[in-house]
Backbone as CSV, one residue per row, in Angstrom:
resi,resn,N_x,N_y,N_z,CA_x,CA_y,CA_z,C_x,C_y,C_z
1,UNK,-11.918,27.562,145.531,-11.967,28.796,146.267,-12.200,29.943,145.290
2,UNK,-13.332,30.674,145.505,-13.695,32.130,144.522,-12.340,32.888,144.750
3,UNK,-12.084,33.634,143.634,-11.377,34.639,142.913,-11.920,35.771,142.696
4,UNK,-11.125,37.150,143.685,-11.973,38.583,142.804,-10.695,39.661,142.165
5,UNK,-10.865,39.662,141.163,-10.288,40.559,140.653,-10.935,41.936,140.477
6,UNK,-10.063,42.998,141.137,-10.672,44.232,141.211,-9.353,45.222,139.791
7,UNK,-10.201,45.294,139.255,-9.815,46.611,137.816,-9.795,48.073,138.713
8,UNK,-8.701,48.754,139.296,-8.634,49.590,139.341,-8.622,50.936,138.171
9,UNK,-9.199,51.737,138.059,-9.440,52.895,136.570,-9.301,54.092,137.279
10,UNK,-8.005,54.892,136.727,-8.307,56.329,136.901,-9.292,56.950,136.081
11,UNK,-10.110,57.666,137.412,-10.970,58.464,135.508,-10.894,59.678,135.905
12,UNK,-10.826,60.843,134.836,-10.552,62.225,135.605,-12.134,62.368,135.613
13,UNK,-12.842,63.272,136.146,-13.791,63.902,136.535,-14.880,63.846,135.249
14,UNK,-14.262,64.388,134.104,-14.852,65.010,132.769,-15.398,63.620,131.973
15,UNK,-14.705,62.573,132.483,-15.108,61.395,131.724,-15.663,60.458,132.339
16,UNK,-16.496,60.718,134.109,-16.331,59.641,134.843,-18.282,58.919,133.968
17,UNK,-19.217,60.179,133.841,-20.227,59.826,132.811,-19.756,58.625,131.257
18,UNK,-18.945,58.964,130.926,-18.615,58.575,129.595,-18.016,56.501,129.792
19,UNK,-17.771,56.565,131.637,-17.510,55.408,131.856,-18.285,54.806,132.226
20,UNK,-19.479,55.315,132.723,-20.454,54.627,133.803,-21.578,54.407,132.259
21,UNK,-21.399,55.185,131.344,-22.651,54.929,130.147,-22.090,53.005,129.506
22,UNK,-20.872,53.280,129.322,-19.990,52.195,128.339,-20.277,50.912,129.552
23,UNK,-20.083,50.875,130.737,-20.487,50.199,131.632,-21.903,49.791,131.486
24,UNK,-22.810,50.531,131.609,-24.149,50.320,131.370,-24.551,49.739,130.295
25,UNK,-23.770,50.024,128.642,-24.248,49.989,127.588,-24.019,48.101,127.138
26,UNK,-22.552,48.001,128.068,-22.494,46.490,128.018,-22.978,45.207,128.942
27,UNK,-23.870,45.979,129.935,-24.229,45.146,131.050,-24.742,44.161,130.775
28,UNK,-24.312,42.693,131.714,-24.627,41.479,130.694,-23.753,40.377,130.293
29,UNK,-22.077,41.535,129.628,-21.360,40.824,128.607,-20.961,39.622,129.649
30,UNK,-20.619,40.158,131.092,-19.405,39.033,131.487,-20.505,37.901,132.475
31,UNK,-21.557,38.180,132.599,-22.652,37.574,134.049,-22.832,36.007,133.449
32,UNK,-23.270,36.193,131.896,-23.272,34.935,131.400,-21.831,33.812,130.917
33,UNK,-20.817,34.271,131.911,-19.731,33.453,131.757,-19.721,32.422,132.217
34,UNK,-19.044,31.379,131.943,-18.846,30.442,132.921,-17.698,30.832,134.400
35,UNK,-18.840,30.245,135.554,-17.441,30.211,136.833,-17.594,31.867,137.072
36,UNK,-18.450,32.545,136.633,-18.588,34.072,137.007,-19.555,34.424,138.234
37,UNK,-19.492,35.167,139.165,-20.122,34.737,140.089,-20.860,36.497,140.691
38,UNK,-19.897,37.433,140.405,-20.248,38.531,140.912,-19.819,40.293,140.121
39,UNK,-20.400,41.223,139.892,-19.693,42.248,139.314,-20.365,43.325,140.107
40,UNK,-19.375,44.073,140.367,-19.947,45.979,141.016,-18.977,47.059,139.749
41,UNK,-19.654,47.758,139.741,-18.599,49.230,139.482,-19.116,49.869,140.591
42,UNK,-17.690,50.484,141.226,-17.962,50.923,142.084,-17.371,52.891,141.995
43,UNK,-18.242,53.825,142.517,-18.050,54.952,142.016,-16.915,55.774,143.343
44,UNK,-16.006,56.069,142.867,-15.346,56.661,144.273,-16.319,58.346,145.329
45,UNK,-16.263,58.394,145.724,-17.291,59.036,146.760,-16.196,60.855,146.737
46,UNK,-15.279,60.498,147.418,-14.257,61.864,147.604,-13.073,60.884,147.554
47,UNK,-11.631,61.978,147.420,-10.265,61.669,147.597,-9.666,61.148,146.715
48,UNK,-10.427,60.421,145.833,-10.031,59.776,144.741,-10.664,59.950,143.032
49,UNK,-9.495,59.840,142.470,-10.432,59.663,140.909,-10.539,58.686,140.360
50,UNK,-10.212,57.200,141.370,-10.580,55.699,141.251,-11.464,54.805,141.095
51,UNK,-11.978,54.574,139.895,-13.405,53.448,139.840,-12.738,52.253,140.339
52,UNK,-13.393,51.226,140.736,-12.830,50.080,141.010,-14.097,49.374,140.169
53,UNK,-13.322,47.916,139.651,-14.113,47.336,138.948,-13.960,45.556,139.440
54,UNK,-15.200,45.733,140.161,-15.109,44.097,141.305,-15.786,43.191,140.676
55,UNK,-15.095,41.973,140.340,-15.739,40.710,139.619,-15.422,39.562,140.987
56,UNK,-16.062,38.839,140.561,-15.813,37.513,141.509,-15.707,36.255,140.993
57,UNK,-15.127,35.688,140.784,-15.105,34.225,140.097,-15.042,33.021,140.740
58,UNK,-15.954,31.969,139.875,-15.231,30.505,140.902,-13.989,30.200,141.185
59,UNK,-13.020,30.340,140.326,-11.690,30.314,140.664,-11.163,30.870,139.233
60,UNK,-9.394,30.467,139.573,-8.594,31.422,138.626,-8.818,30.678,137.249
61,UNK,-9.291,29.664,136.904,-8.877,29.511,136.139,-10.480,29.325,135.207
62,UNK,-11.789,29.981,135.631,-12.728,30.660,135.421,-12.580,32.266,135.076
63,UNK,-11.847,32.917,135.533,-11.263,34.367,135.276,-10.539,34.818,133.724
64,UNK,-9.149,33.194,134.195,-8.289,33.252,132.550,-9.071,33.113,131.187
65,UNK,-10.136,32.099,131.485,-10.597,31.621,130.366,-12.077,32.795,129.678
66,UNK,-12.413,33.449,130.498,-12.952,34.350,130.000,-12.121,35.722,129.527
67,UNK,-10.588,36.070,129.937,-9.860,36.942,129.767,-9.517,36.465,128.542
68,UNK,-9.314,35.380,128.539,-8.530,34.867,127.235,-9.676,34.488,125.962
69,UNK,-10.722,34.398,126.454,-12.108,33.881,125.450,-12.929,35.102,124.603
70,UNK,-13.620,34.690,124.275,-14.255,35.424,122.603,-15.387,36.459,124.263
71,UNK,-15.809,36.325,124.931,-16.903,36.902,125.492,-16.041,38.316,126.359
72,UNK,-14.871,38.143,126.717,-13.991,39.474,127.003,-13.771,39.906,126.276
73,UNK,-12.863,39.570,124.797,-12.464,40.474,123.869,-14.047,40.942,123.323
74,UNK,-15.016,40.215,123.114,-16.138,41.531,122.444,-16.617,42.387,123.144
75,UNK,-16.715,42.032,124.539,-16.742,43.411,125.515,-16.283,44.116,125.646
76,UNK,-14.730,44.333,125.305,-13.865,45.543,125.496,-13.300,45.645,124.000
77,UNK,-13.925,45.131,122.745,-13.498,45.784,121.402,-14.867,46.500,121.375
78,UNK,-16.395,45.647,120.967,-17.071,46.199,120.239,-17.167,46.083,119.225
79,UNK,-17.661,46.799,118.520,-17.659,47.134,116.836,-17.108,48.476,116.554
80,UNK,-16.269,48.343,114.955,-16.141,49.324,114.150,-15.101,50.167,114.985
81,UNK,-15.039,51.559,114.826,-13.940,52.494,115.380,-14.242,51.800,116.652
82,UNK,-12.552,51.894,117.948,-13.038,51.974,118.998,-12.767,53.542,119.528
83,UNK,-13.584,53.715,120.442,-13.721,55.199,120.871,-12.498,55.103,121.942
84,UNK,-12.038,56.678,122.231,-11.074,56.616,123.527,-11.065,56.471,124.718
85,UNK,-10.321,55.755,125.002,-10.604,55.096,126.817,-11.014,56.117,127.346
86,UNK,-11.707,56.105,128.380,-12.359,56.795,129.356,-11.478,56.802,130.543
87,UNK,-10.495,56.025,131.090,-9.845,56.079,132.050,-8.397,56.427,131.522
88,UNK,-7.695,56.591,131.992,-5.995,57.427,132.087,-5.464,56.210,132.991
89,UNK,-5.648,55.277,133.326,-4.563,54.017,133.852,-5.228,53.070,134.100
90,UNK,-4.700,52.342,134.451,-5.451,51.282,135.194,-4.075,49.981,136.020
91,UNK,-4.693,49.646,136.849,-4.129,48.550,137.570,-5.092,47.421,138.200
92,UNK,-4.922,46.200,137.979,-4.712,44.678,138.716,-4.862,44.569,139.492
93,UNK,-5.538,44.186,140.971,-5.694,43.373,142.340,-6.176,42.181,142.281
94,UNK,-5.519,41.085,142.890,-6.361,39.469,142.903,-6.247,39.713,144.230
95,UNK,-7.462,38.848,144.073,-7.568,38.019,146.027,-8.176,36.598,145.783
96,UNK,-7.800,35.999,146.809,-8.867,35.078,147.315,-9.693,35.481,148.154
97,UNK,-10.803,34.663,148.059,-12.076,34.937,149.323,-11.541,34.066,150.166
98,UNK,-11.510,34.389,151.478,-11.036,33.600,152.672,-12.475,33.568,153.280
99,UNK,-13.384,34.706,153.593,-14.767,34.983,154.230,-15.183,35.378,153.353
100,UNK,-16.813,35.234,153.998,-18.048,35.915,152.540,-18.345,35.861,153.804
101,UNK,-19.739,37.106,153.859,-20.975,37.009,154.590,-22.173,37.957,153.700
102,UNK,-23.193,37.980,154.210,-24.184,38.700,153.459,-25.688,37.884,153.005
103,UNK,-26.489,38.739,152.529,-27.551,37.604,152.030,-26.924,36.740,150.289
104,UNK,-27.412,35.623,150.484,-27.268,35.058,149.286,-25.454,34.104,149.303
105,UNK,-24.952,34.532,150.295,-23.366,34.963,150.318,-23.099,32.803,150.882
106,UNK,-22.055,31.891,150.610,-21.331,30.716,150.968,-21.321,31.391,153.004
């Protein structure tokens, strides 16, 4: 059963560019994982200063092994200095997929 973990990110206003570039600049890192199946950043519209960050996986234990593997940590070190987070928090959501619909979609 697929797995989505959504990365909730506060970003204040002044930095929401500075997140969507670092996003862009690594696009790529996680698609060629194993058991990886789906990614959005998603931009909040009004009401919020919340990016959400939607992955989808074959299951959990496709998720751990890239959290825990060499292809996450070089995505979120990089090289050399690291620069300062762009977001002010962050929080965790799992789900299971119970339904999919859509083109392309189980």
């Amino acid at each position: 059963m697929s797995v989505v973990k959504i990365n909730v990110l506060t970003v204040p206003a002044e930095q929401r560019e500075v997140l969507e570039q670092r996003f862009a600049a690594r696009a790529g890192a996680v698609e060629n994982s194993d058991g990886f199946e789906w990614f959005e950043l998603l931009r909040p519209v009004e009401g919020t200063d919340q990016y959400l960050v939607y992955t989808r996986w074959r299951d959990e234990e496709s998720y751990l092994a890239w959290m825990e593997g060499g292809p996450m940590k070089a995505a979120h070190q990089g090289g050399g200095e690291r620069p300062k987070p762009a977001a002010t928090g962050s929080e965790l959501w799992s789900f299971e997929v119970v339904q999919s619909a859509g083109a392309g979609r189980e």
